[in-house]
N, C-alpha and C positions, 0 to 999 in steps of 0.2 A: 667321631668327628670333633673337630677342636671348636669348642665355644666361642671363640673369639672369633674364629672364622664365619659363622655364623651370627653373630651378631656384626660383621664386617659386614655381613653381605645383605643382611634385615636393614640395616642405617642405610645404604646405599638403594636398598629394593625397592622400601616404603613410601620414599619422596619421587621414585621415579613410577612408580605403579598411581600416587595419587596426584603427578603433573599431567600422568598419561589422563586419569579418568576425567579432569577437568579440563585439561583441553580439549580432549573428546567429546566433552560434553558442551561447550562452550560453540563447538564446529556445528553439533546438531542443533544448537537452540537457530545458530546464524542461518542453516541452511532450513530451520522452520520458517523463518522469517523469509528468503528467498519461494519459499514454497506462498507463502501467504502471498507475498505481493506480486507474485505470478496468477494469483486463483483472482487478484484484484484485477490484475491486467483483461483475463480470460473475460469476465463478467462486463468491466468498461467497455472492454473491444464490443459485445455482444450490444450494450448501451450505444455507441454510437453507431454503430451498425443501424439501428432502429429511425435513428435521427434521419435521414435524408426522407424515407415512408412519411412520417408523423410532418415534415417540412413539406412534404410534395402535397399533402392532402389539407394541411393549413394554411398554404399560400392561395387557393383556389378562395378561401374562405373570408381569410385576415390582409384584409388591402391596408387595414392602420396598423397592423403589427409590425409591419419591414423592421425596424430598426428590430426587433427582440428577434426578428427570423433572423435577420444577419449577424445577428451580436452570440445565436446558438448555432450560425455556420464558423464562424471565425473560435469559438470557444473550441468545438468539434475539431476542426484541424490543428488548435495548440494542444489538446490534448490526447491526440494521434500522434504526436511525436516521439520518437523513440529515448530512451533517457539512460543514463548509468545507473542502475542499479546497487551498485558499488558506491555509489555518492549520498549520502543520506541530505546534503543541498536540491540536487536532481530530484531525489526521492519526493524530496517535500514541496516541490517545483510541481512534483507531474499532480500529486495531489489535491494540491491548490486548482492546478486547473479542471480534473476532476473534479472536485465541489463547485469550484463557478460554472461549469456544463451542466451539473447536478443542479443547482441553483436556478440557472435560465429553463430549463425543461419543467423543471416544475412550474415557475412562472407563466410555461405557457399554457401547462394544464390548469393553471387558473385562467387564463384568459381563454381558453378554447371555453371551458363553461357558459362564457357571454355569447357565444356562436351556437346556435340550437343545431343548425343545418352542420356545422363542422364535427360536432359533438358524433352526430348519428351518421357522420359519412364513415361505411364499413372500413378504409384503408385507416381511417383515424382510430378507431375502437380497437381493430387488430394491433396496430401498433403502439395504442395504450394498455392493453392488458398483455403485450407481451412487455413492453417496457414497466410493465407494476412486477411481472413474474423477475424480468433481468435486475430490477433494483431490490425484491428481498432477495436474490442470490446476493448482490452486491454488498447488501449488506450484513450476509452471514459472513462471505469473504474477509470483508472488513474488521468484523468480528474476530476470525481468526487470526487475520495480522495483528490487530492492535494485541490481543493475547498472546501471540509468539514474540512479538516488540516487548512486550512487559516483563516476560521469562528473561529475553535476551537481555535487556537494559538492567535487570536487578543482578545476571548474573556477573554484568560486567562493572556493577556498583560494588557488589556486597563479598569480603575477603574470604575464602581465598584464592576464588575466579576473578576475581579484580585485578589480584597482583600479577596473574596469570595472561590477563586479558592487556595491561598495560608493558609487563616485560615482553609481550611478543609484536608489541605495537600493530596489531593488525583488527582490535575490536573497536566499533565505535557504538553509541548509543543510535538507534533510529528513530526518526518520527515515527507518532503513531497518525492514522490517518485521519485524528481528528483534529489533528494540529495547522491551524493556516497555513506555517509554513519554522522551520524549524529553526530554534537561535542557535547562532554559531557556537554559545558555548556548548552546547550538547556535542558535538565531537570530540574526544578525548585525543585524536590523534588527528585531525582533517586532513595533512596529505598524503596519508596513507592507511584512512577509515575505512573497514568495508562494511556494505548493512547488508549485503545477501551473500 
């Protein structure tokens, strides 16, 4: 076989064997990430699910708490909304509300403390220790998103899945879920960024 020939077809084999393996790889980090903030979803869903129980059994109890009951009904339905996944804006949208729901529920398990009779009503204790078991899943979830976001984000920093990640204008950085809410400049491409 003719040398040249062979080294024609090594020049031409090697860049397309190692654009395949990094964008290959670049597709599994995106769809880890898709996977994480879906296991996020699964657990919240499971969290708010719990919310009407833990409010039915605290209303009986908490006649001066209205405004924190109301203010974890009104958080509960902004963060039952359905979002784009694709949007890493959305993303860090649904987040946000996530943590303010996260936020108030806790607030009320401090305040259920000051109610003895709320405390040891069984509909409350059930839906406190199923709601302590739903939030360390939540937060193993979380766990794994913010480390699939970290994979993702370096490899769409660090060269030469960057160059890869920018010439196909289809990778963007995502929040991770500890972030309030995410600054614009963290999309490298916003109208047409995808984070799952």
């Amino acid at each position: 076989m003719d040398p040249s020939l062979i080294i024609t077809a090594a020049i031409i084999l090697i860049p397309l064997i190692v654009g395949y393996t990094i964008y290959a790889s670049l597709i599994r980090k995106k769809n880890m990430v898709l996977e994480a903030l879906s296991g996020i979803d699964v657990q919240f869903q499971k969290c708010t699910d719990l919310v009407p129980n833990m409010l039915k059994a605290a209303k009986k109890y908490m006649e001066h708490e209205k405004e924190l009951l109301s203010e974890i009904v009104e958080l509960r339905s902004s963060a039952n909304v359905s979002y784009d996944k694709s949007d890493p804006q959305q993303v860090g949208k649904h987040i946000d509300a996530e943590n303010m729901l996260k936020s108030k529920l806790d607030a009320l398990k401090i305040t259920v403390e000051n109610y003895p009779d709320l405390k040891s009503d069984a509909t409350m204790l059930d839906a406190m220790d199923s709601m302590e078991n739903v939030e360390n899943n939540l937060s193993a979830a979380r766990r794994f998103y913010n480390s699939a976001v970290g994979d993702l984000n370096n490899a769409v920093e660090i060269f030469p899945s960057s160059f890869f990640a920018n010439w196909l204008n289809t990778f963007a950085r995502c929040p991770s879920s500890r972030q309030r809410s995410p600054p614009a400049s963290l999309s490298m491409h916003p109208t047409t960024s995808e984070c799952d």
